[in-house]
N, C-alpha and C positions, 0 to 999 in steps of 0.2 A: 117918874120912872126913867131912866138914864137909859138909852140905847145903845149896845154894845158897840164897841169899833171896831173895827177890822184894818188892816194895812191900807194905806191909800197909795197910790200907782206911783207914786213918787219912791214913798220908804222901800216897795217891792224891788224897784227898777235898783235902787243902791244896795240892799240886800242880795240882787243878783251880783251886780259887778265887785261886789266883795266877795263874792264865790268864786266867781269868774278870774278878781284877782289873784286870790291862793290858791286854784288852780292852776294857775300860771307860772307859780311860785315856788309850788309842788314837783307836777310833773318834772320838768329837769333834774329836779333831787335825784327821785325817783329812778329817772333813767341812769342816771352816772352808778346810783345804787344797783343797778340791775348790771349793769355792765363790770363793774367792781367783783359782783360776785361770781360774774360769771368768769372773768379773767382769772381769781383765785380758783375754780374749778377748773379752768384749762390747765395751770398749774396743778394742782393736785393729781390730775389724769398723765401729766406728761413725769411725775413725781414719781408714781406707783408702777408706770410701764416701765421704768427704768430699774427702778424698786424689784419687780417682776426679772428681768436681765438680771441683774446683780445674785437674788436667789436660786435661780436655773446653775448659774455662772459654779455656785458653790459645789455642785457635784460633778463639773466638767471643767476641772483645775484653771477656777478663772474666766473659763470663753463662755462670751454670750450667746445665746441661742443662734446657731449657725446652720441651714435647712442642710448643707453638704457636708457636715458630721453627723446629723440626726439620720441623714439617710443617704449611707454613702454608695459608692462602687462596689461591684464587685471583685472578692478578694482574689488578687491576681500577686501571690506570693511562693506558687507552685505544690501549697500545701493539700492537706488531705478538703480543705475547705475552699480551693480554689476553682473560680468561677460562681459560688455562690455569693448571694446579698444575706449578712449577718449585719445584725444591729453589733454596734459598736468596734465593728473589722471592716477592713478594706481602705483604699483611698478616698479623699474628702472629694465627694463631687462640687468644684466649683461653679458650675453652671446653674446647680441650686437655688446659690446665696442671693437671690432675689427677695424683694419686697414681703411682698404677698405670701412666699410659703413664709419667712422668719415671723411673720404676726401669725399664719397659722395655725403655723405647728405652737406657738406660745399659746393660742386661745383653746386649743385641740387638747393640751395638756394642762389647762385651767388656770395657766399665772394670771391670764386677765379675760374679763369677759369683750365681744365686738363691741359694747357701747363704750370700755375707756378708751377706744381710739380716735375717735368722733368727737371733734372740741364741741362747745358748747355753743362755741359763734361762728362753728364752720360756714363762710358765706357761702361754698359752690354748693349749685342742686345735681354735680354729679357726684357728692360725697356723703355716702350714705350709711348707718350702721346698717353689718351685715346680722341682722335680725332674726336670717331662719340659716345658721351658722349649723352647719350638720357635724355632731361629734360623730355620730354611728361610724362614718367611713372609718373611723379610726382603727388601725388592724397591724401592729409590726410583724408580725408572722405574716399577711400578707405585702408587706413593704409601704403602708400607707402609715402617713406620720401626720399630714395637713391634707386638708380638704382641697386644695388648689391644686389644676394640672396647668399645662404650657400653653392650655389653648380656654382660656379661661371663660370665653365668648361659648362654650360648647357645652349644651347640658350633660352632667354627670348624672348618674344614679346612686342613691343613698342605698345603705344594706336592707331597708323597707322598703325599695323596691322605686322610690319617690323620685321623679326627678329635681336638680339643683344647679343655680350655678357657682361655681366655688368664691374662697374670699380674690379680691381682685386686685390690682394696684396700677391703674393706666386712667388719665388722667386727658390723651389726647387720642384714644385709641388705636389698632392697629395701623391704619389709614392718615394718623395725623389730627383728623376731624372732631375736634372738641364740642363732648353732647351728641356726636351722630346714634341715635339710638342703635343700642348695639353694642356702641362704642362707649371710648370715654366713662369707665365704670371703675370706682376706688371706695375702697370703704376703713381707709382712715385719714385723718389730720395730719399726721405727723412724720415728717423728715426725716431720717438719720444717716450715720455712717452708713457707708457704704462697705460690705463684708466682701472686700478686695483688696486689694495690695498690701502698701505698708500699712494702710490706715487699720487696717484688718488684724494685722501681726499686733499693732503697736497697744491701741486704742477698743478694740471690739473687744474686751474684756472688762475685771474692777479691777480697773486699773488707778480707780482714785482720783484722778486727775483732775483739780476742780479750776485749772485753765482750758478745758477740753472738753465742748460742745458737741453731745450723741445724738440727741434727738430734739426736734423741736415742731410750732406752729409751723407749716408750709410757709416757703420762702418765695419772689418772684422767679421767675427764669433768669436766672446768672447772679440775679441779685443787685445787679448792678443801678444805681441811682442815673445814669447820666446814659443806660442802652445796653452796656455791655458791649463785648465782642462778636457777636452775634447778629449779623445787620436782619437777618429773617426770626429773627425771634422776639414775642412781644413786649413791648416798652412798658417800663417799670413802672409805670404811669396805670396801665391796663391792666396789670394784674388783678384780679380777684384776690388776691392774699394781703393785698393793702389791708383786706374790710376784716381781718381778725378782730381786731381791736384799735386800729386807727382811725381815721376817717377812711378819704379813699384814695389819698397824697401821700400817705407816708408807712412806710412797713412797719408796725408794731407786732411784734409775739412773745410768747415765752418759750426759752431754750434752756432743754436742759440739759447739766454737765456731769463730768464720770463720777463725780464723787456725791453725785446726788441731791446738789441743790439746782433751783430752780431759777433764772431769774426773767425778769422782763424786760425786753430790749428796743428801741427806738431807731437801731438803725442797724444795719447789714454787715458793718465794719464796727463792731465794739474794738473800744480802748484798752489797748493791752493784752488783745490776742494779734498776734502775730506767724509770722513762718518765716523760715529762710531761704534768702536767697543771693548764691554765691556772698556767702557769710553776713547777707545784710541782711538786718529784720525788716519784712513789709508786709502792711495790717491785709490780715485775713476775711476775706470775705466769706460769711456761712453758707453761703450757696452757692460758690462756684468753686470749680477744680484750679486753682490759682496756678501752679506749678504748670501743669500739662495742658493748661487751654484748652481742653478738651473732654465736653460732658459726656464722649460714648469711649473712655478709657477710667478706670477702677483705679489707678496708675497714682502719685502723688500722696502726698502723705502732710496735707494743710489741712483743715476744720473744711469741711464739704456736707452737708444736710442734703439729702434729697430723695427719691426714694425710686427704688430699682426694680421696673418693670420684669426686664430680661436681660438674662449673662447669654451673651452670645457663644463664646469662646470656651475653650476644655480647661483654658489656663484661669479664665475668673475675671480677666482683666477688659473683653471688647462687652459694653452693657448699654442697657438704651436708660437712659435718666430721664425721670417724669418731672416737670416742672405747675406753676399754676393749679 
């Protein structure tokens, strides 16, 4: 009678490190797969919010969701209507056009839900879907178009009676202080024009433009590879917006353009956008005000991503630009 065998510690011990091999071998597959689809899904979110614009655009001849035409001034025209706030009358309030009410009043009126704003490799932990997104405030008979007020740190009350705090868009808080709890509170990924000056007239519409970057991944502060103009501002090196999709050297995201495609970009100064000046073409950088040197001016009219805390001014043009 033959004894049965069993593995002896040798065949075991090569049986493991053949495991051990393919899992070796595997994993990085795996991750590049993981990271593949998840950059195609950032793409897609950055596809449909534009997607989303584009459709709004179609029953307000062309303009994108703009919070100081959705909820303007009061009509100061000497008519039987003046002094009143009417949906669709009065002067555009420019101090609106911030960040936070235009994603709003867009989630308030259902073009997108808070989770397509939140990429999918958002690195910051102060960037969060806004999850308990209150519709109820919604009331234009009572002038309420987005859930967000000026003082966004300040519980609001829902029409149930709940407290809330609205959607948000500050990235270094009041104070400066990035992460001070309290502070430092955004609840999306993504950059865009800014709904000011020429860039406003020209580009905040479907306009088609498929040399002309609206919105994209968050960009460094200035954007600039080598500091920027900026000596107190942090070095391009530090950003947390390296980690989209790059390692943590180098800005990788996806930007997307007026005519609605998507693409993905390796570096801050893509080939063959441009601006002018005094009749020379000089390459654009997506994240800084290249013309006006200056991030707290709306002013300029070159490719600029970024996203807008607060319009200071009655004119639209003095703003505070979030970076990181």
């Amino acid at each position: 009678m033959k004894r049965p065998r069993g593995f002896t510690l040798i065949e075991l011990l090569t049986v493991m490190a053949i495991i051990a091999l393919l899992v070796g071998l595997l994993l990085p597959a795996l991750a590049k797969a993981r990271a593949k689809a998840q950059m195609i899904k950032d793409a897609s979110q950055i596809k449909q919010v534009h997607a989303a614009w584009t459709t709004f655009s179609r029953d307000f001849k062309g303009v994108f969701p703009t919070p100081g035409l959705i909820n303007r001034l009061a009509v100061n025209d000497g008519s039987l209507l003046d002094g009143q706030e009417i949906p669709g009358r009065g002067p555009e309030d420019l101090r609106a056009n911030n960040s936070a009410f235009m994603y709003s009043a867009c989630i308030m009126q259902n073009y997108f839900t808070p989770q397509i704003l939140v990429a999918p490799t958002e690195p910051s932990a102060y960037v969060a879907v806004k999850d308990d997104f209150d519709w109820s405030v919604y009331s234009p008979t009572e002038d309420v178009y987005w859930d967000s007020v000026d003082d966004y740190l300040v519980p609001q009350t829902s029409n149930m009676g709940d407290a809330y705090f609205p959607f948000a868009v500050d990235l270094q808080g009041d104070n400066g202080d990035i992460g001070t709890p309290g502070n430092g509170v955004c609840n999306t990924s993504y950059g865009h024009l800014p709904i000011s000056g020429s860039r406003k007239v020209l580009q905040w519409r479907d306009s088609l433009d498929s040399k002309w970057a609206i919105l994209s991944d968050r960009g460094p502060q200035d954007g600039n590879p080598v500091g920027g103009p900026c000596t107190d501002c942090p070095l391009y090196e530090e950003s947390i917006t390296l980690q989209f999709h790059g390692g943590d050297k180098q800005w990788v995201g996806n930007v997307g353009f007026n005519d609605n495609h998507v693409a993905l970009l390796h570096t801050v100064y893509p080939e063959g956008y441009n601006y002018m000046q005094d009749e020379i073409p000089q390459p654009d950088n997506l994240f800084y005000n290249d013309l006006m040197s200056d991030c707290a001016t709306g002013e300029g009219n070159d490719i600029w991503l970024t996203l807008i805390s607060r319009i200071r001014t009655d004119d639209g043009l003095e703003l505070d630009a979030e970076c990181d």
